[in-house]
C-alpha positions in Angstrom: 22.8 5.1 -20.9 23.1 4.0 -24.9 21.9 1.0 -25.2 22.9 -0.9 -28.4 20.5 -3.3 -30.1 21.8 -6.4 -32.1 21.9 -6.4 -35.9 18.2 -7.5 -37.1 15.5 -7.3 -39.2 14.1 -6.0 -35.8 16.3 -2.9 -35.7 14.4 0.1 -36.6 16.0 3.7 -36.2 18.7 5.0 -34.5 20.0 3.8 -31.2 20.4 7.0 -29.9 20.6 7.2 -26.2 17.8 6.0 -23.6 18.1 8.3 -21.1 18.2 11.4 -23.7 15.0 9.8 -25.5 13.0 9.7 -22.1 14.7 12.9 -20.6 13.4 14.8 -23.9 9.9 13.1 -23.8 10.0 13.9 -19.9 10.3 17.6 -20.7 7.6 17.5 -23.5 4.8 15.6 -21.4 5.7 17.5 -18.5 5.3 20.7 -20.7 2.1 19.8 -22.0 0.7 18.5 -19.1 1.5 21.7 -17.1 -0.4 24.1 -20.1 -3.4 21.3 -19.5 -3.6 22.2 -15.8 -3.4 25.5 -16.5 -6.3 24.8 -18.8 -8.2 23.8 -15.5 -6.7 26.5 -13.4 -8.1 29.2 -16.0 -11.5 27.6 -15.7 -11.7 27.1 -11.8 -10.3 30.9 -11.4 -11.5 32.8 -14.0 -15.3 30.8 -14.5 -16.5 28.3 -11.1 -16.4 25.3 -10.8 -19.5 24.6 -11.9 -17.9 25.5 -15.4 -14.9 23.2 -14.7 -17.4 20.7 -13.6 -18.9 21.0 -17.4 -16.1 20.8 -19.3 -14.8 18.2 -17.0 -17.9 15.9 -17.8 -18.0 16.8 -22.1 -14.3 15.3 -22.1 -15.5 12.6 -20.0 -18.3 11.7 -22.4 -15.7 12.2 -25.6 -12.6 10.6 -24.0 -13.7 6.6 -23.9 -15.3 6.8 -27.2 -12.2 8.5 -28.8 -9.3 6.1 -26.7 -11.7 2.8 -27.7 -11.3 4.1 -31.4 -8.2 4.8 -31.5 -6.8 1.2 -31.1 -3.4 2.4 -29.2 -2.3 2.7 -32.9 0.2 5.0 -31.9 1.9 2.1 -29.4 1.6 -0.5 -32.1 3.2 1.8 -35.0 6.1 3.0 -32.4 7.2 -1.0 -31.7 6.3 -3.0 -35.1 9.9 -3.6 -35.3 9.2 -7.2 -36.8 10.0 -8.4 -40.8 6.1 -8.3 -41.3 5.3 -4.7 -40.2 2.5 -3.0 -41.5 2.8 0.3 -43.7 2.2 3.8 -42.2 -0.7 3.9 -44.7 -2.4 1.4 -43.2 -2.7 2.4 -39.8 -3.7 6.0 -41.4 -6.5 4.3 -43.1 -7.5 2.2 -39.9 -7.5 5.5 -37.6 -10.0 7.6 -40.3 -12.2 4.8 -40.6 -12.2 4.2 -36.8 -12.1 8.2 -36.2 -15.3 8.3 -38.4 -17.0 6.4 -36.3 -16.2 7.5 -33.2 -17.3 11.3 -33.7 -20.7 9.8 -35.3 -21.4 8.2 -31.6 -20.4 11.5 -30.1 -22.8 13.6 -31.9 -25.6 10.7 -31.4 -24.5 11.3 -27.4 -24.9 14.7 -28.2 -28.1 14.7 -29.4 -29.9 12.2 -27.0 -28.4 14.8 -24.1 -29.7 17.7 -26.1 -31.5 18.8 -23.7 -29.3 19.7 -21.5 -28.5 22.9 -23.2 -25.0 23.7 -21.4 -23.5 19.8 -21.8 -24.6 19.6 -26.1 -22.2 22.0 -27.4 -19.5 21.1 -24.9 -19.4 17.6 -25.7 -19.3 18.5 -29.5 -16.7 21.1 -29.2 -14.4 18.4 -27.4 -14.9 16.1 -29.8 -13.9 18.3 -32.7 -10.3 19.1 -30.4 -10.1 15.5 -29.6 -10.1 14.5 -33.6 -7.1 16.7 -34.7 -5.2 14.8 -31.9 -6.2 11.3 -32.9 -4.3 12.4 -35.7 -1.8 13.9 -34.5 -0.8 10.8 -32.7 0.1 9.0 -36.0 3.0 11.3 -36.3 3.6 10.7 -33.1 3.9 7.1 -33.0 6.1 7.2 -36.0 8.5 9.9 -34.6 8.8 7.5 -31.3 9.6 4.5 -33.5 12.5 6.1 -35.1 13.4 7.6 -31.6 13.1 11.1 -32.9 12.0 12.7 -29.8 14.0 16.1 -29.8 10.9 16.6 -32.9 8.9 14.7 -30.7 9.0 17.3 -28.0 9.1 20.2 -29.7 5.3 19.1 -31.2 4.1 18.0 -27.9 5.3 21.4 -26.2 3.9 24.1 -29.0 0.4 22.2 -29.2 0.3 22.5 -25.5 1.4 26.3 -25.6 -1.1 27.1 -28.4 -4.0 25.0 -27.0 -3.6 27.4 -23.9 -3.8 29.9 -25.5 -7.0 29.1 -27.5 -8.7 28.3 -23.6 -7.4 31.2 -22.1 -8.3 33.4 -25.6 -12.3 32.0 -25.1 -12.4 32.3 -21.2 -11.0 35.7 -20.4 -13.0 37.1 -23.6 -16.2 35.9 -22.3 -16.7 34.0 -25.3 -17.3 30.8 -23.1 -15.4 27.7 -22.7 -17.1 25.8 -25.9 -15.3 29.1 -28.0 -11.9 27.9 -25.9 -12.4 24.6 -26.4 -12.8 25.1 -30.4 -9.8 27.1 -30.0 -7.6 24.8 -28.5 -8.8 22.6 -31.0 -7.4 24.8 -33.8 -4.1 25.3 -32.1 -3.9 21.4 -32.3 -4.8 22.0 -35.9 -1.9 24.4 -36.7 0.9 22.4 -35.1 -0.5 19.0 -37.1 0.0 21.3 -40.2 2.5 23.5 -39.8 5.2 20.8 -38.3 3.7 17.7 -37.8 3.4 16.8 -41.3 6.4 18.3 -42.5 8.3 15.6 -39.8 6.3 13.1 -41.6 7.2 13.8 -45.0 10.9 14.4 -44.0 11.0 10.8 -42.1 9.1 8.5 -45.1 8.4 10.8 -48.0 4.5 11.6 -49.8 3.8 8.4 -50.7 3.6 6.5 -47.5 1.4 9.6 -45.9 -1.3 8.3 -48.4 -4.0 6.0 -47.0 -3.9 2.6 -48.1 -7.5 0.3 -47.8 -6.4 -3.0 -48.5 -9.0 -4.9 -47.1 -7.3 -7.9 -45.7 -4.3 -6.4 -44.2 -6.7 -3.7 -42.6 -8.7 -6.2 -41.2 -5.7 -8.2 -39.7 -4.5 -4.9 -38.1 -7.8 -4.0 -36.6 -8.2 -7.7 -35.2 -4.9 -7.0 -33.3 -5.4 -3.7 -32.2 -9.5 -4.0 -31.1 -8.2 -5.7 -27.9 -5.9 -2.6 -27.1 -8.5 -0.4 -27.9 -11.3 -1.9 -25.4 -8.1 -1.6 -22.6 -8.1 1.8 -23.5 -11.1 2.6 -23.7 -11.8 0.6 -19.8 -8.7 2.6 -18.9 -10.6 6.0 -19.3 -13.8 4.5 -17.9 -11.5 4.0 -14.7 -10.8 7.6 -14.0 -14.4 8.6 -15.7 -16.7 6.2 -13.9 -15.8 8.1 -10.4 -16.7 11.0 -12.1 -20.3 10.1 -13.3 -21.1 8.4 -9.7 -19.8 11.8 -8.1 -21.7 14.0 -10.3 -25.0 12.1 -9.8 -25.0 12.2 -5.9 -22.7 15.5 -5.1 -23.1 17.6 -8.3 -20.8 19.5 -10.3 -19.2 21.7 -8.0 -17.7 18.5 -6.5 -17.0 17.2 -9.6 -15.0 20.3 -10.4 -13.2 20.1 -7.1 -12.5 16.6 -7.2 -11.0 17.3 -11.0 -9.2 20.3 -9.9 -7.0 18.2 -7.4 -6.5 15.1 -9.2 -5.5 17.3 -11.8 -2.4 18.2 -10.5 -0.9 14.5 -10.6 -1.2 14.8 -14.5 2.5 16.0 -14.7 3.7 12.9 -12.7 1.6 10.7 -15.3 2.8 12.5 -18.1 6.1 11.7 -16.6 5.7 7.9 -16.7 4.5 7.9 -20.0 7.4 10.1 -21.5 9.9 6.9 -20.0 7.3 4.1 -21.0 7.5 5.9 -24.4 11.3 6.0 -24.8 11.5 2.5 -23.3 9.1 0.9 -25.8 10.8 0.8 -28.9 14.4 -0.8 -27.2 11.4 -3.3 -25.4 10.3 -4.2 -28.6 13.4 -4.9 -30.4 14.6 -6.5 -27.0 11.7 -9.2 -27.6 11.7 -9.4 -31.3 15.4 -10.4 -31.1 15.2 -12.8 -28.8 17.0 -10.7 -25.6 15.2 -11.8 -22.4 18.1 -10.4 -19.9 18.3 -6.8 -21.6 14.4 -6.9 -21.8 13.8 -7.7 -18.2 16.2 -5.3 -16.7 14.8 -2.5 -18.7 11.6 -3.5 -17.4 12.8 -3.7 -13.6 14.4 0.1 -14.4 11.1 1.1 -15.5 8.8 -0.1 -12.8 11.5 1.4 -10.4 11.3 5.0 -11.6 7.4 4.7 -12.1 6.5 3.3 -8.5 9.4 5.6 -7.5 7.7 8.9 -8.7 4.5 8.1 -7.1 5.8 7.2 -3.8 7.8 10.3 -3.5 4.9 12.1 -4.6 2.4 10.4 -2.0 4.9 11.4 0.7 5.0 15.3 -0.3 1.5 15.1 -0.3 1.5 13.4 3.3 3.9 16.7 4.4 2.2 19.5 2.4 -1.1 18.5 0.7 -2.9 21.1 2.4 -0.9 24.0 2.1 -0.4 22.9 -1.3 -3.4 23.1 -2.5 -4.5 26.3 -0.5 -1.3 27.9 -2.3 -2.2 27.0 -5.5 -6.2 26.7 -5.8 -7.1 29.1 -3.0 -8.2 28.8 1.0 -11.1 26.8 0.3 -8.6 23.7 -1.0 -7.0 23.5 2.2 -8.6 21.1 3.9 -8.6 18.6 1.2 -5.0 17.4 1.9 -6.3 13.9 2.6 -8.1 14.0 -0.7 -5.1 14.8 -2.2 -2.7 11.9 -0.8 -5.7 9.3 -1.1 -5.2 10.2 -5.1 -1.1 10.2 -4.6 -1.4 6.9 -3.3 -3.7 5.8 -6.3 -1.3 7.3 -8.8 1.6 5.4 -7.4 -0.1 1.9 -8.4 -1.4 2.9 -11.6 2.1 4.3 -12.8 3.4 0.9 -11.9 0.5 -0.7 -13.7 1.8 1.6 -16.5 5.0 0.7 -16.8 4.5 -3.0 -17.1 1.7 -2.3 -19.3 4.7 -0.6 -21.9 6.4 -4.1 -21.7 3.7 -6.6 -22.2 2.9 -4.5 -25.7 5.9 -4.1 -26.6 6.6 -7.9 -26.4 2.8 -8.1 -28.5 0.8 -9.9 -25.6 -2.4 -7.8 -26.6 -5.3 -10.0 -26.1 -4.3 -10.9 -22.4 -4.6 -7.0 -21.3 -8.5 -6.7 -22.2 -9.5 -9.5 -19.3 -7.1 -7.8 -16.9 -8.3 -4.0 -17.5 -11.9 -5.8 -17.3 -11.5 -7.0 -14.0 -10.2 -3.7 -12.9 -13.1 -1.8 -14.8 -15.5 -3.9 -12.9 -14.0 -3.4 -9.5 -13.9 0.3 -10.4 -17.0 0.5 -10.4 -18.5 -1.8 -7.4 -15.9 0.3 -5.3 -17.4 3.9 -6.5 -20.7 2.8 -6.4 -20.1 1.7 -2.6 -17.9 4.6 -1.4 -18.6 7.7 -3.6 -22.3 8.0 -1.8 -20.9 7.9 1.6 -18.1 9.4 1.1 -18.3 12.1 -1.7 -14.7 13.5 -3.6 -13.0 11.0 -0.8 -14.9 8.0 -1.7 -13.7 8.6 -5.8 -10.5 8.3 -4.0 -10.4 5.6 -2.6 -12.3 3.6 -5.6 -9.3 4.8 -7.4 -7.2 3.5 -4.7 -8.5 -0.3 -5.2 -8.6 0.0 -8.8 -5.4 0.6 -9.5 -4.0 -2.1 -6.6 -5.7 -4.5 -9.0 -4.2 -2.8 -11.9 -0.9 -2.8 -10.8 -0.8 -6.9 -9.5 -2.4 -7.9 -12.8 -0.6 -6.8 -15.2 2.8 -6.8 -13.3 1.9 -10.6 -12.9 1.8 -10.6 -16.9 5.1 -8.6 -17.4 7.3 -11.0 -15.5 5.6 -13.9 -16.8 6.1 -12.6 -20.2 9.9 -11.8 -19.2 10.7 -15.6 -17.9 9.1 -17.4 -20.6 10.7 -15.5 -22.8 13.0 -18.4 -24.3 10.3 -21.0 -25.1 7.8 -17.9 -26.8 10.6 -17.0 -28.7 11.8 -20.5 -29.8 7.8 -21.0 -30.4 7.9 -17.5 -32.8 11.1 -18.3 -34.5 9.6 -22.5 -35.6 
């Protein structure tokens, strides 16, 4: 399905093929997100899940403060398609300033829990792994805007392999899961160096990899990316906040059991975001150009796939769930089937939610999406703090459940709105 964008300033890249660019990213996220469960697996067989359960809560603790510092810089490099665009340099600058501070809030996190001898170095380790990615996602973004994605894959798939291997190196040693978690980390680290950068250099040459702090176009770029960040950042809180209630009435046994199953929809999300991601640059040019039909039917193609994964897997987990998971995580798993399709049903929304949230970037509606992921953030929250008690690993479920409904009708609402006043914003743009 090539898909050929009109001559424009807009036109970044090559227009290679859509359904190559989303079938390559699909292998890579599906790649990395299967050497990510296996992450988990490792943990849960080899250590408890008491262990899982730790290392489950230190990425908790690392992930908001690392997704509300990272500004979604990688979306907005991959679609600034427009005349104005803003130099690699300057989102490299904007992500080590904002990088900075996020890993100086982690180690203040660190140290007010330092009590807690087994959480400290957990929470530090993650957030050492979590920098090299932040980085990482840079090249990333830029590969995605030039639809490079065969290099795109290839990263994504060798820092999964080699992270694995640094997990499954500390674990089965005994070293410990902080020594994996440093490892994985430095796996990261070899793929940013050893391929990463040389795409980078290949693509725009030395001089655009250096940093550039000009003050006023920095600021402008942070001013339209803080909003995106603060979605993001609510966006983890969504799937984290079930965790904290869960931990603090059921433990972390069912923190780890509740992790190990929900972990197992990761390659389905992965899956979405591979398409969102191969659909967001031809979004982008779509609206900078002025294209409302081409724009909205990509976006109807793209809800249809999402929802469509998530429904077919809510049914499988309706047939098997419990089988399932006794196959895979061991007897004890198999009577959580109904876990299982309460978190397929979930998944289904938030996918959804997902793929219009793709569109309304793409066509730069940025500050409208902090309100909406609010309101879902909020109702999160009321719903876990209501259920989770009652209702333990079941109740997290169904919080999830309500969340993402709410998700999914707000920001859908936005998308089509976006896609049907799409003459008079662009008439509006172009005066």
């Amino acid at each position: 399905m090539a898909i050929a964008a009109p001559h424009s300033t807009a036109q970044a890249g090559p227009q290679t093929s859509l359904r190559r660019n989303a079938a390559l990213n699909l292998i890579a996220n599906a790649g990395y997100a299967a050497c990510q469960w296996a992450v988990l697996l490792i943990l849960a067989r080899a250590g408890s899940a008491h262990l899982l359960g730790l290392f489950s809560l230190g990425m908790a603790v690392t992930a908001p403060l690392m997704l509300l510092t990272n500004l979604q810089l990688r979306n907005l490099l991959a679609t600034d398609v427009g005349d104005d665009r803003y130099a690699l340099g300057h989102y490299l600058a904007l992500r080590l300033v904002t990088l900075s501070v996020a890993v100086l809030l982690i180690a203040a996190i660190a140290l007010a829990l330092r009590g807690d001898r087994e959480e400290f170095p957990i929470i530090l380790a993650a957030a050492a792994a979590k920098s090299v990615e932040s980085i990482g996602e840079l090249g990333y973004g830029l590969l995605q805007r030039h639809e490079h994605f065969a290099r795109l894959s290839v990263s994504m798939l060798a820092k999964g392999v080699l992270g694995l291997a640094g997990m499954s190196i500390g674990v089965l040693s005994g070293a410990g899961v902080v020594a994996g978690t440093l490892l994985m980390g430095g796996g990261w680290l070899t793929v940013l160096i050893c391929f990463d950068l040389p795409n980078a250099i290949a693509l725009v040459g030395w001089a655009e990899l250096v940093p550039i702090v000009e003050r006023s176009r920095l600021t402008r770029l942070l001013r339209s990316a803080a909003p995106l960040g603060l979605v993001a950042c609510m966006l983890s809180l969504n799937a984290t906040i079930p965790i904290y209630v869960l931990e603090h009435w059921h433990g972390a046994s069912a923190v780890g059991n509740y992790t190990a199953i929900s972990a197992l929809l990761a390659a389905g999300n992965m899956a979405v975001i591979a398409i969102g991601n191969a659909c967001a640059p031809r979004l982008a040019r779509y609206y900078a150009c002025g294209l409302p039909g081409p724009f909205r039917s990509l976006l109807l193609r793209l809800i249809a796939v999402s929802g469509g994964l998530g429904l077919l897997g809510t049914l499988a987990a309706l047939v098997i769930g419990g089988p399932l998971l006794a196959a895979i995580y061991g007897p004890a798993y198999a009577n959580q089937g109904s876990l299982l399709v309460w978190l397929c049903a979930a998944t289904a929304l938030s996918w959804s939610a997902s793929a219009c949230g793709f569109a309304v970037t793409a066509a730069r509606q940025l500050k409208v999406q902090l309100p909406l992921s609010l309101c879902a953030t909020v109702t999160c929250l009321v719903a876990s703090l209501l259920l989770i008690p009652a209702y333990g690993p079941l109740g997290a479920a169904m919080s999830c459940l309500i969340m993402s409904a709410v998700l999914a009708i707000a920001y859908a609402s936005t998308a089509f709105y976006t896609s049907y006043s799409f003459p008079a914003t662009m008439a509006l743009t172009k005066t």
